[in-house]
N, CA, C and O atoms as a Tinker XYZ file with bonds, in Angstrom:
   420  protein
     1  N   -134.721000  -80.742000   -5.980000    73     2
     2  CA  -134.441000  -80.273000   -4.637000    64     1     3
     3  C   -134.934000  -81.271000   -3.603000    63     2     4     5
     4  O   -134.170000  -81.735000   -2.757000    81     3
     5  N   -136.388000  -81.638000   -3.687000    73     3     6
     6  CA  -136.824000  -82.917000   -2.983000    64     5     7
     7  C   -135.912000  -84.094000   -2.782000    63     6     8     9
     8  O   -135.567000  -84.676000   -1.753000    81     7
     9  N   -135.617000  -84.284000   -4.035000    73     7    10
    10  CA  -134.612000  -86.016000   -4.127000    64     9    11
    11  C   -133.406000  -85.740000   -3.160000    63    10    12    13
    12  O   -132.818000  -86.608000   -2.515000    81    11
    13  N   -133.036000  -83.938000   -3.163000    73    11    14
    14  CA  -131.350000  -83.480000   -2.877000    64    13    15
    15  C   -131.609000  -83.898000   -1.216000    63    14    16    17
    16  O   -130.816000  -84.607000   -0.597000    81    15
    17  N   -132.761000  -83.372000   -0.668000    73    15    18
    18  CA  -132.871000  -83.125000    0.679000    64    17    19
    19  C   -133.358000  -84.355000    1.607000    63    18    20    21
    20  O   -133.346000  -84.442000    2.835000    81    19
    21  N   -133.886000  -85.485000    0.412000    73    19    22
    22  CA  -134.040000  -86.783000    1.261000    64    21    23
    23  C   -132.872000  -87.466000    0.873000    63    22    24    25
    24  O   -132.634000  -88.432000    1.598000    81    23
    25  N   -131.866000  -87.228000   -0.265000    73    23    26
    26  CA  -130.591000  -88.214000    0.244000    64    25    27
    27  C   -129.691000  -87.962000    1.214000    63    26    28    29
    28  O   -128.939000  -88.854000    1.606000    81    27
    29  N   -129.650000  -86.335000    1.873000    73    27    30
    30  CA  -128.918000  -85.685000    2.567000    64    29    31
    31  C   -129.533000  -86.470000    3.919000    63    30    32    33
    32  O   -128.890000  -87.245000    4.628000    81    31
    33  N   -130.772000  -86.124000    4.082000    73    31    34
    34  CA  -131.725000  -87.008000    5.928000    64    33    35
    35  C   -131.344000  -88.534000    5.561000    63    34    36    37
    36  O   -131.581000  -89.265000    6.523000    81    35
    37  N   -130.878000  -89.150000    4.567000    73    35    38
    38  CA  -130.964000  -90.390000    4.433000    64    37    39
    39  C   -129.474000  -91.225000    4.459000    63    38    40    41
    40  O   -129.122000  -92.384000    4.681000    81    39
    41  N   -128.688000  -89.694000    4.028000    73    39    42
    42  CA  -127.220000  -90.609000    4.082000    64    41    43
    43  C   -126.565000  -90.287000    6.064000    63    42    44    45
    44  O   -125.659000  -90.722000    6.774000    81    43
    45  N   -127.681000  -89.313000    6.197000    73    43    46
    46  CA  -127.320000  -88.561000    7.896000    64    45    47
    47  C   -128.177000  -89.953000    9.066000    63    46    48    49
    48  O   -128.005000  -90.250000   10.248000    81    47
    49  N   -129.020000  -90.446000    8.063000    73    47    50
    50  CA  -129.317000  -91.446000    9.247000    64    49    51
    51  C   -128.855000  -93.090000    9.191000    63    50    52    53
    52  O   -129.103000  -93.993000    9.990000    81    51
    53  N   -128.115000  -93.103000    7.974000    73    51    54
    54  CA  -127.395000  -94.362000    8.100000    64    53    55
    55  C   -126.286000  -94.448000    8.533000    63    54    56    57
    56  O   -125.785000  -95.503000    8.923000    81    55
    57  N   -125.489000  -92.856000    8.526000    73    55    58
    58  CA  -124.268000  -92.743000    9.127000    64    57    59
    59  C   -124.207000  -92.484000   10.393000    63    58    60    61
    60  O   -123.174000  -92.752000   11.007000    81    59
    61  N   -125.465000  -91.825000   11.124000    73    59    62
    62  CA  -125.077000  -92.009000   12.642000    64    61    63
    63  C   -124.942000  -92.984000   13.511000    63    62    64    65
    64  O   -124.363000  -92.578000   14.518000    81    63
    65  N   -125.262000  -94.229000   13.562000    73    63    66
    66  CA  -125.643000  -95.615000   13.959000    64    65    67
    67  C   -123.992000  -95.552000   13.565000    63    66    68    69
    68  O   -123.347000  -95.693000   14.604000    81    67
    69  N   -123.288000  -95.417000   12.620000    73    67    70
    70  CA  -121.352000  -96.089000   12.671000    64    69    71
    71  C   -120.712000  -95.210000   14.059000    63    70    72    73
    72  O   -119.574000  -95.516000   14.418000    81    71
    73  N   -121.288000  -94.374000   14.648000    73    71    74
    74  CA  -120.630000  -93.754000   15.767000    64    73    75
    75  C   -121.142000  -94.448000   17.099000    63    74    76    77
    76  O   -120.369000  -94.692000   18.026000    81    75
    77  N   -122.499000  -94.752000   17.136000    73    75    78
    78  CA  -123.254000  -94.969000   18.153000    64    77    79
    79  C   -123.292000  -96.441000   18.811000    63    78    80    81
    80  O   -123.349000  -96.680000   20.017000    81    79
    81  N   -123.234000  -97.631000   17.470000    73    79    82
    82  CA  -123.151000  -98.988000   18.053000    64    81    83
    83  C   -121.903000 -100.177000   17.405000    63    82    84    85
    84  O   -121.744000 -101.379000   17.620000    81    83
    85  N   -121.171000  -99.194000   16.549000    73    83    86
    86  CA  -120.317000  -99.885000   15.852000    64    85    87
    87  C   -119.045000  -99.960000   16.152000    63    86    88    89
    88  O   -118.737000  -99.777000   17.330000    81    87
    89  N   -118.275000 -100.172000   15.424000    73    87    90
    90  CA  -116.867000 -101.197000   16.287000    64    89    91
    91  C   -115.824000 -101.413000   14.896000    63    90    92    93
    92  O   -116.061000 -101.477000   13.690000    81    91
    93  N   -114.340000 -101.505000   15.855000    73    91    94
    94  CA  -113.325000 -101.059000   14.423000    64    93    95
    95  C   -112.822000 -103.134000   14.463000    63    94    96    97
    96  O   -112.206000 -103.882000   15.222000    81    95
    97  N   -113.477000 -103.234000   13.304000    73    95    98
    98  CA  -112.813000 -104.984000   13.088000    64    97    99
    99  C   -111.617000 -104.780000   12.359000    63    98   100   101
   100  O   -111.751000 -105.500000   11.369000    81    99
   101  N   -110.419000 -104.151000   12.280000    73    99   102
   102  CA  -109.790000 -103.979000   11.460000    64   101   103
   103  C   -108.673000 -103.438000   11.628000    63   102   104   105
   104  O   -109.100000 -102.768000   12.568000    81   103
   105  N   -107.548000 -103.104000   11.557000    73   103   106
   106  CA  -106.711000 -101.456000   11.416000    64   105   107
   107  C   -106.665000 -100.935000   12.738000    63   106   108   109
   108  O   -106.829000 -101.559000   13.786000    81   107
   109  N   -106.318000  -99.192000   12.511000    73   107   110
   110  CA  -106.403000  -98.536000   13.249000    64   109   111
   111  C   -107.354000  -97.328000   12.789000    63   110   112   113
   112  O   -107.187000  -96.601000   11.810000    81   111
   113  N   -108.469000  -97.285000   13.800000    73   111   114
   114  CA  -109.522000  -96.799000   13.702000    64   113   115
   115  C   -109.685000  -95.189000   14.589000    63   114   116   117
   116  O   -110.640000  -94.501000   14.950000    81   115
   117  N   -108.142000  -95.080000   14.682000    73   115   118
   118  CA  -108.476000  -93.904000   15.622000    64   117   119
   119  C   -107.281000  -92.907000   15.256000    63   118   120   121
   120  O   -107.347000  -91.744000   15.654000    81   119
   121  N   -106.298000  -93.302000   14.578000    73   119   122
   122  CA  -105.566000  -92.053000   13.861000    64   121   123
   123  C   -104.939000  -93.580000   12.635000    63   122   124   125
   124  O   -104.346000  -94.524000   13.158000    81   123
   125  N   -105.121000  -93.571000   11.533000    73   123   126
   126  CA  -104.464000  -94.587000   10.709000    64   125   127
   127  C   -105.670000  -95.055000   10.059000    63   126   128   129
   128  O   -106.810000  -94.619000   10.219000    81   127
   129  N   -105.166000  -96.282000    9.078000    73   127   130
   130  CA  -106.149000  -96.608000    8.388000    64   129   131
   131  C   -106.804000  -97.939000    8.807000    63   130   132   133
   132  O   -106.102000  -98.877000    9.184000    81   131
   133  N   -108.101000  -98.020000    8.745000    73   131   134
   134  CA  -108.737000  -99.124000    9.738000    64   133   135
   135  C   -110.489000  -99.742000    8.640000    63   134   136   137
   136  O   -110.734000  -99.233000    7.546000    81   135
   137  N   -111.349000 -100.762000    9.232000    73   135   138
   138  CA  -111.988000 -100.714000    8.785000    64   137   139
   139  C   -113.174000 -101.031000    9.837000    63   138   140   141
   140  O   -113.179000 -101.967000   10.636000    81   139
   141  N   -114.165000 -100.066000    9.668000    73   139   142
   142  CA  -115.333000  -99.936000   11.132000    64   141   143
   143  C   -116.465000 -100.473000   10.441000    63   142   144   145
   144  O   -116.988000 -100.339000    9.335000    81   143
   145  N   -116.660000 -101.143000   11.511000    73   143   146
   146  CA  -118.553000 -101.980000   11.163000    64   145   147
   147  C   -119.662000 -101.184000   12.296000    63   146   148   149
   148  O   -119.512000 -101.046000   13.510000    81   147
   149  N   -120.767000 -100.744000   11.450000    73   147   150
   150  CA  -121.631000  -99.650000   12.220000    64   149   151
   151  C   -123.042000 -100.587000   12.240000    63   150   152   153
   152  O   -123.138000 -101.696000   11.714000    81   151
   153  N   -123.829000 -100.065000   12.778000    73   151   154
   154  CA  -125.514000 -100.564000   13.175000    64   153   155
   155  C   -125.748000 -101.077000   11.520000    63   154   156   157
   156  O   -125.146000 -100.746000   10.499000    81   155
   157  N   -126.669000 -101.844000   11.696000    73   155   158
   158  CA  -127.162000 -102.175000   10.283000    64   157   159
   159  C   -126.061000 -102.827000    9.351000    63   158   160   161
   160  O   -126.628000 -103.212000    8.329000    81   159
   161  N   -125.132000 -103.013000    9.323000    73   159   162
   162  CA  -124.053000 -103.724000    9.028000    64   161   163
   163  C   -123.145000 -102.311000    7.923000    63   162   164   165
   164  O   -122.541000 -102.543000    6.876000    81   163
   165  N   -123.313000 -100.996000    8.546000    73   163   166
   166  CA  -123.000000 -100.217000    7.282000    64   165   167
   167  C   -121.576000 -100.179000    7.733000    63   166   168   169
   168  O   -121.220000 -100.048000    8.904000    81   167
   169  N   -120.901000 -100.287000    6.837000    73   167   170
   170  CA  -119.264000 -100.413000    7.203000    64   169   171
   171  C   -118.333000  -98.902000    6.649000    63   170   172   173
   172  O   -118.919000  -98.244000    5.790000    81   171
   173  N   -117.059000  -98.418000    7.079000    73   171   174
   174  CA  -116.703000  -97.883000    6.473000    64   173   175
   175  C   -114.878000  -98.419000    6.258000    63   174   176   177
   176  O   -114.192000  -98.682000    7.246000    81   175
   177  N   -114.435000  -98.487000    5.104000    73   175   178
   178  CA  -113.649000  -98.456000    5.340000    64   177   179
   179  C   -112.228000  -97.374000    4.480000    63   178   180   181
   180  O   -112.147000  -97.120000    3.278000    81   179
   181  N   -111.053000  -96.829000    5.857000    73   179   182
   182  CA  -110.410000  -95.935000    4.985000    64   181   183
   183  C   -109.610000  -95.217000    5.902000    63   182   184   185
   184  O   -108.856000  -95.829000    6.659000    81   183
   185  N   -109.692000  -94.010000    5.917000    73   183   186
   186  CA  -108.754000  -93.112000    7.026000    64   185   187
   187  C   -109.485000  -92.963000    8.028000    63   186   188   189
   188  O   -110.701000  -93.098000    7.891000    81   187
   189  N   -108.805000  -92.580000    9.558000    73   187   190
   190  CA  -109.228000  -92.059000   10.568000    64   189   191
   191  C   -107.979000  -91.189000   11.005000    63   190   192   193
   192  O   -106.790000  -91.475000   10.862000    81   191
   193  N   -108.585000  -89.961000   11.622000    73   191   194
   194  CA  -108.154000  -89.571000   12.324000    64   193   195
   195  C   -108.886000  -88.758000   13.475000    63   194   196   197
   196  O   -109.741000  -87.890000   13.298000    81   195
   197  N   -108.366000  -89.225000   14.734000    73   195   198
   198  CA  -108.952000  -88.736000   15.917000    64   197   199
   199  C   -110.559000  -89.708000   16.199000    63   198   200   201
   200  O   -111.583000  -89.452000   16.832000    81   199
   201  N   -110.192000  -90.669000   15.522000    73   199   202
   202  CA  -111.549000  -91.668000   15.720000    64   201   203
   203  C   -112.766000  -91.392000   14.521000    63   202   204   205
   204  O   -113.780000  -92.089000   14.489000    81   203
   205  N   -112.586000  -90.595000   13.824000    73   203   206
   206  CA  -113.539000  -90.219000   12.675000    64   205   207
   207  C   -112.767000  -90.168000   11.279000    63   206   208   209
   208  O   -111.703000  -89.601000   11.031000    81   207
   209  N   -113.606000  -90.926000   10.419000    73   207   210
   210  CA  -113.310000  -90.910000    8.847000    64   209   211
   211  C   -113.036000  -89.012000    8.476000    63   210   212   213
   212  O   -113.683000  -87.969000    8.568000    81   211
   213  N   -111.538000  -89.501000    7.992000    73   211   214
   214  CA  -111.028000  -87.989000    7.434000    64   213   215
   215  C   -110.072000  -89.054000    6.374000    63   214   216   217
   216  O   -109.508000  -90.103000    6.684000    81   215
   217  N   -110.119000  -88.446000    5.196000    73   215   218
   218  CA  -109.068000  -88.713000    4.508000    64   217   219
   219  C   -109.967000  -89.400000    2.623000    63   218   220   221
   220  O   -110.738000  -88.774000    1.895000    81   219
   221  N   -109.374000  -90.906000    2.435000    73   219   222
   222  CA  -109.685000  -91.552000    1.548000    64   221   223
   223  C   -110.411000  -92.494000    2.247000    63   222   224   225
   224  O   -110.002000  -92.679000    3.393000    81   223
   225  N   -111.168000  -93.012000    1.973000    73   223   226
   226  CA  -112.247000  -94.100000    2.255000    64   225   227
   227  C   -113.350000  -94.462000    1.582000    63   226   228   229
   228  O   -113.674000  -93.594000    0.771000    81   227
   229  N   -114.260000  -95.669000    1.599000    73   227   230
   230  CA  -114.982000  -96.202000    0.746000    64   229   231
   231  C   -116.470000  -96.322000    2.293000    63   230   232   233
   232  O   -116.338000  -96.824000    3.409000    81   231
   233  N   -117.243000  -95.898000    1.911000    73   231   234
   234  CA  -118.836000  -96.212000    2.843000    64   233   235
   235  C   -119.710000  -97.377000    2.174000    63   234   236   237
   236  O   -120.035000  -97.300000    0.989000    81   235
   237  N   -119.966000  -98.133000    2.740000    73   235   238
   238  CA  -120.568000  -99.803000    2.128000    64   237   239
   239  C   -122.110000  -99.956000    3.235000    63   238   240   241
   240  O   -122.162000 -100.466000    4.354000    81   239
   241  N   -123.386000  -99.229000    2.323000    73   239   242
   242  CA  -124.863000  -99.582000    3.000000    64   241   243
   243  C   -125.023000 -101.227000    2.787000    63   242   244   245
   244  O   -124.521000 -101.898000    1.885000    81   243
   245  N   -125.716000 -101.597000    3.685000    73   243   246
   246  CA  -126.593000 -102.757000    2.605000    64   245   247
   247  C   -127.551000 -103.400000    2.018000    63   246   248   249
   248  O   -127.900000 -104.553000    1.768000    81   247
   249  N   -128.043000 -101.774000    1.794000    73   247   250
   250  CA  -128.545000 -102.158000    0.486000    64   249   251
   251  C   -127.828000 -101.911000   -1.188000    63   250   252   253
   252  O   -128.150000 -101.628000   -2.342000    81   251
   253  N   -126.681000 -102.242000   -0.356000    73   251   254
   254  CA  -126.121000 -102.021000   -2.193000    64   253   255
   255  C   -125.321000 -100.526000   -2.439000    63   254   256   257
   256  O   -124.624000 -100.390000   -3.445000    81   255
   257  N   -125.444000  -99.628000   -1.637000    73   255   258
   258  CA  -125.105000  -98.304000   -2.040000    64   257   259
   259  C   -123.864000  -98.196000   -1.351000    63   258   260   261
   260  O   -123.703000  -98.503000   -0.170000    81   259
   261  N   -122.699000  -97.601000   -2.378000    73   259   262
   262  CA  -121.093000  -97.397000   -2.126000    64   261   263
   263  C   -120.879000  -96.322000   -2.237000    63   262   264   265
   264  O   -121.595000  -95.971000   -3.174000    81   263
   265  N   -120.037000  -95.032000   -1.699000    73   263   266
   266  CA  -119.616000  -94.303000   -1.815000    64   265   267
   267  C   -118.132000  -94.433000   -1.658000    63   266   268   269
   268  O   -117.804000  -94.915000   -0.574000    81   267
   269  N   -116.846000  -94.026000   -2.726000    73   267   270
   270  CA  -115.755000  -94.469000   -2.198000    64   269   271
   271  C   -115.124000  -92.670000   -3.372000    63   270   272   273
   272  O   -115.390000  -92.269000   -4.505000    81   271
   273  N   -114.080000  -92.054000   -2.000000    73   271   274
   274  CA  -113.906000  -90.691000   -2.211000    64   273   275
   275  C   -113.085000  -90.596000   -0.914000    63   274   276   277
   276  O   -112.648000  -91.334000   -0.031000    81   275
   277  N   -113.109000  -89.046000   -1.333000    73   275   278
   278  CA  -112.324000  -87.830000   -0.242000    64   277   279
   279  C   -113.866000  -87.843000    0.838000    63   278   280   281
   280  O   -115.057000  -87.612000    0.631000    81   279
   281  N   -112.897000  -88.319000    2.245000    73   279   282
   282  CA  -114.041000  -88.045000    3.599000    64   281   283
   283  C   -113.496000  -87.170000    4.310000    63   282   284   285
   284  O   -112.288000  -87.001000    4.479000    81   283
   285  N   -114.630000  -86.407000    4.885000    73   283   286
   286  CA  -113.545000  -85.381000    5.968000    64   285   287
   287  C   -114.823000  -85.028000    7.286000    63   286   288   289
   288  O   -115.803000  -84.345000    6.990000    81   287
   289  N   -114.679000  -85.472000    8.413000    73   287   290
   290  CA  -115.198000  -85.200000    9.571000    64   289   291
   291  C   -116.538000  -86.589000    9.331000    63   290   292   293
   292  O   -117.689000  -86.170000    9.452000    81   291
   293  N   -116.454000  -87.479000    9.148000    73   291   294
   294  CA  -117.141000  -88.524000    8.724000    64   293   295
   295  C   -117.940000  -88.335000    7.496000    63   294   296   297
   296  O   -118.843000  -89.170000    7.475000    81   295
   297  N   -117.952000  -87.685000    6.632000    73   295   298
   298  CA  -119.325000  -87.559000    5.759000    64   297   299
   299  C   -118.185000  -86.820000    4.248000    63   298   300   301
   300  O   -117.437000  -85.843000    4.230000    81   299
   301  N   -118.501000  -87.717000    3.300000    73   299   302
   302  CA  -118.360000  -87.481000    1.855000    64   301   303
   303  C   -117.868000  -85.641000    1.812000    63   302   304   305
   304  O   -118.662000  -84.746000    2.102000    81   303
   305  N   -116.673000  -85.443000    1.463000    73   303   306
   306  CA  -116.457000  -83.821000    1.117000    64   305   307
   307  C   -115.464000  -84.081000    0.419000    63   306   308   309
   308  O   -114.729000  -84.942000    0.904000    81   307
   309  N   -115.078000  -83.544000   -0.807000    73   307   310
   310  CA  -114.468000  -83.519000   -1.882000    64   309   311
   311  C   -114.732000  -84.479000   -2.884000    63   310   312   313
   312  O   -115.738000  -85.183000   -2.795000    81   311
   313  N   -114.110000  -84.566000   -3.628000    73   311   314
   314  CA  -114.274000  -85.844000   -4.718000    64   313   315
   315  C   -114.422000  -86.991000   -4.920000    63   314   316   317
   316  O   -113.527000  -87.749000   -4.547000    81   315
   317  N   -115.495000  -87.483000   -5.521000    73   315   318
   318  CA  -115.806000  -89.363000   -5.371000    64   317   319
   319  C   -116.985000  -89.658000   -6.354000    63   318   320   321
   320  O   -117.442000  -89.097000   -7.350000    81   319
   321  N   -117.307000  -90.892000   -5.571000    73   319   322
   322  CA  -118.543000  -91.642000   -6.727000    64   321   323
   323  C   -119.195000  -92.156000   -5.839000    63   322   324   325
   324  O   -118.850000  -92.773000   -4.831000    81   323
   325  N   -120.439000  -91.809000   -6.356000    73   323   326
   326  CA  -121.532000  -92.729000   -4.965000    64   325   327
   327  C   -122.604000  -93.684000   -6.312000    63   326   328   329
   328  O   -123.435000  -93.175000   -7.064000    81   327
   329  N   -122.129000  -95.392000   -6.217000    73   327   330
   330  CA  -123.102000  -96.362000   -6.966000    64   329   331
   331  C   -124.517000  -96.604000   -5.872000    63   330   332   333
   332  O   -124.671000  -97.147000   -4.778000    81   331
   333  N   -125.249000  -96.004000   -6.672000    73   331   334
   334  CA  -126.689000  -96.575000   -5.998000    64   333   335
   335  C   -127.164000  -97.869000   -6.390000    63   334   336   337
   336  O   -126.782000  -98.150000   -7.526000    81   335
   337  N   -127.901000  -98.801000   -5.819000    73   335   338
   338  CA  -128.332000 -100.388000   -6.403000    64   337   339
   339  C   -128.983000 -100.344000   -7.121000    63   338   340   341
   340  O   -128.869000 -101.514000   -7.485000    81   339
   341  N   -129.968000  -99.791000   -8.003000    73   339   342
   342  CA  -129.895000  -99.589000   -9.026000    64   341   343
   343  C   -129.288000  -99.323000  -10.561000    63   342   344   345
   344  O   -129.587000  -99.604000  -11.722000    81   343
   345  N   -128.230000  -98.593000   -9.822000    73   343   346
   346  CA  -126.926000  -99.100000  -11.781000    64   345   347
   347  C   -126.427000  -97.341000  -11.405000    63   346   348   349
   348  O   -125.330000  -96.944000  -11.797000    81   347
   349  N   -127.164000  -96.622000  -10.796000    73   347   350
   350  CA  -127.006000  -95.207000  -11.438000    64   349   351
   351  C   -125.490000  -94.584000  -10.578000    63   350   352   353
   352  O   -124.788000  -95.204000   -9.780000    81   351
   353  N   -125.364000  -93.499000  -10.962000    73   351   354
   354  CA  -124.034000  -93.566000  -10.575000    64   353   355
   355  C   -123.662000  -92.001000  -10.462000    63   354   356   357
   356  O   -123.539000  -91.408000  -11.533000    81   355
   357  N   -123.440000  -91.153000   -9.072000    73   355   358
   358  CA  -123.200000  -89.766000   -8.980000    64   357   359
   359  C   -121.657000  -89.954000   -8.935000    63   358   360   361
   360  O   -121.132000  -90.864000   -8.292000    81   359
   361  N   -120.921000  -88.975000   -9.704000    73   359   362
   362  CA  -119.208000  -89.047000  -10.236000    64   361   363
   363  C   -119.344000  -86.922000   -9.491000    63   362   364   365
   364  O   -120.298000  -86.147000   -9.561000    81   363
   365  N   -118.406000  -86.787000   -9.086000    73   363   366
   366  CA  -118.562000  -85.371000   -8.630000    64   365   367
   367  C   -117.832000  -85.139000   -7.243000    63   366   368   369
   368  O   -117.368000  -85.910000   -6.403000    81   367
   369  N   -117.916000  -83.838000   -7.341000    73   367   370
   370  CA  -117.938000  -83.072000   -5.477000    64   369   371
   371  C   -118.973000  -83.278000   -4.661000    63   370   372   373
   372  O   -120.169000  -83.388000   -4.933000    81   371
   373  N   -118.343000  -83.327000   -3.507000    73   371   374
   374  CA  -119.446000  -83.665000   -2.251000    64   373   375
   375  C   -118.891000  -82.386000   -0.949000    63   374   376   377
   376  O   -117.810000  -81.900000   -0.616000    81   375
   377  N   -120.177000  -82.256000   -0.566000    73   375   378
   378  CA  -120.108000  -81.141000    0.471000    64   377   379
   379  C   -120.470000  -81.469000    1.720000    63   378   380   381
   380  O   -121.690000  -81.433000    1.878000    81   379
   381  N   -119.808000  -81.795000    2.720000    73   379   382
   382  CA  -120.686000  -82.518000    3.881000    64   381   383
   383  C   -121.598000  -83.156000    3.509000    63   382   384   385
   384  O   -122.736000  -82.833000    3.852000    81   383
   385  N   -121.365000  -84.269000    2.686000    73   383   386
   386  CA  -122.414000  -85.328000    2.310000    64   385   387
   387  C   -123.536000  -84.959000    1.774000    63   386   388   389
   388  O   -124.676000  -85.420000    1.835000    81   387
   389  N   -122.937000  -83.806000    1.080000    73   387   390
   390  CA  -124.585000  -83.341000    0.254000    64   389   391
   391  C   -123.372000  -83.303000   -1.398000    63   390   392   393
   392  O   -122.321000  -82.662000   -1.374000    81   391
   393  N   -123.825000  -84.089000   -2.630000    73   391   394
   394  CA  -123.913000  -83.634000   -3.796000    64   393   395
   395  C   -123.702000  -83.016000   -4.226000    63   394   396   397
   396  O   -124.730000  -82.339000   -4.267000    81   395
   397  N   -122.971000  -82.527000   -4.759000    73   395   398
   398  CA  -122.631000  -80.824000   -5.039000    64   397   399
   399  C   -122.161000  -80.500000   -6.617000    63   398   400   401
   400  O   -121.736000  -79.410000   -7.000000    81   399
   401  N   -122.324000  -81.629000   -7.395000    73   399   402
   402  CA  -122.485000  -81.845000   -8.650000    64   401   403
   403  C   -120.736000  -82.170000   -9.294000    63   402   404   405
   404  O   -119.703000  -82.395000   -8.663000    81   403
   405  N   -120.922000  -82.096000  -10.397000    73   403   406
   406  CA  -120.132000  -82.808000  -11.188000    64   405   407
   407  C   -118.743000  -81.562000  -11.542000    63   406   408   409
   408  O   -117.634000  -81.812000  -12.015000    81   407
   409  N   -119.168000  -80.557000  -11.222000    73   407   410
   410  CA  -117.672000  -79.552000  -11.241000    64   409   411
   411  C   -117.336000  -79.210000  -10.236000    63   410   412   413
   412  O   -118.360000  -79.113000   -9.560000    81   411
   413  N   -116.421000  -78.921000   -9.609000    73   411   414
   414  CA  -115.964000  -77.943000   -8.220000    64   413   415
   415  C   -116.505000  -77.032000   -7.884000    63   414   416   417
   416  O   -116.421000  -75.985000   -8.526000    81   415
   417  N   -117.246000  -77.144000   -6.749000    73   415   418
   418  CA  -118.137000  -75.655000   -6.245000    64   417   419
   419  C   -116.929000  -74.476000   -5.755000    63   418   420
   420  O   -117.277000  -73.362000   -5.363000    81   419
């Protein structure tokens, strides 16, 4: 539960900085497919609509950590894979960017 609730504060504070100081180098970043560079160099790239990741897209930290899945209102919801830099590897559902394990909730 510990590990669940600091990746949730942890994937919520690398993703707010892509709204706040970042910028679309790419595409179309506001209904179409585009690719946005956020604070810290965290990038996303994939669908937008209405200026926010909805759709298919890939999230690129850097330190190494990828998430590439179903996005909806900016944050991981439905199906994907998140590689951590370490090797390890969550395959599953995602719920507003929370984990939600390996079958369909």
């Amino acid at each position: 539960m510990k590990k669940s609730i600091f990746s949730v504060c942890l994937f919520f504070a690398c993703l707010l900085p892509i709204y706040c100081f970042g910028g679309c180098i790419e595409g179309d970043c506001h209904n179409g497919t585009g690719t946005y560079i956020g604070h810290n160099d965290l990038k996303y790239e994939g669908e937008f609509k209405d200026s926010i990741p909805n759709g298919q897209g890939t999230f690129t930290w850097r330190n190494g950590r990828v998430y590439t899945g179903e996005v909806r209102n900016g944050f991981p919801h439905g199906y994907g894979t998140m590689n951590l830099p370490g090797g390890d590897t969550q395959t599953g559902y995602w719920t507003n960017g929370e984990y939600a394990g390996a079958d369909k909730p």
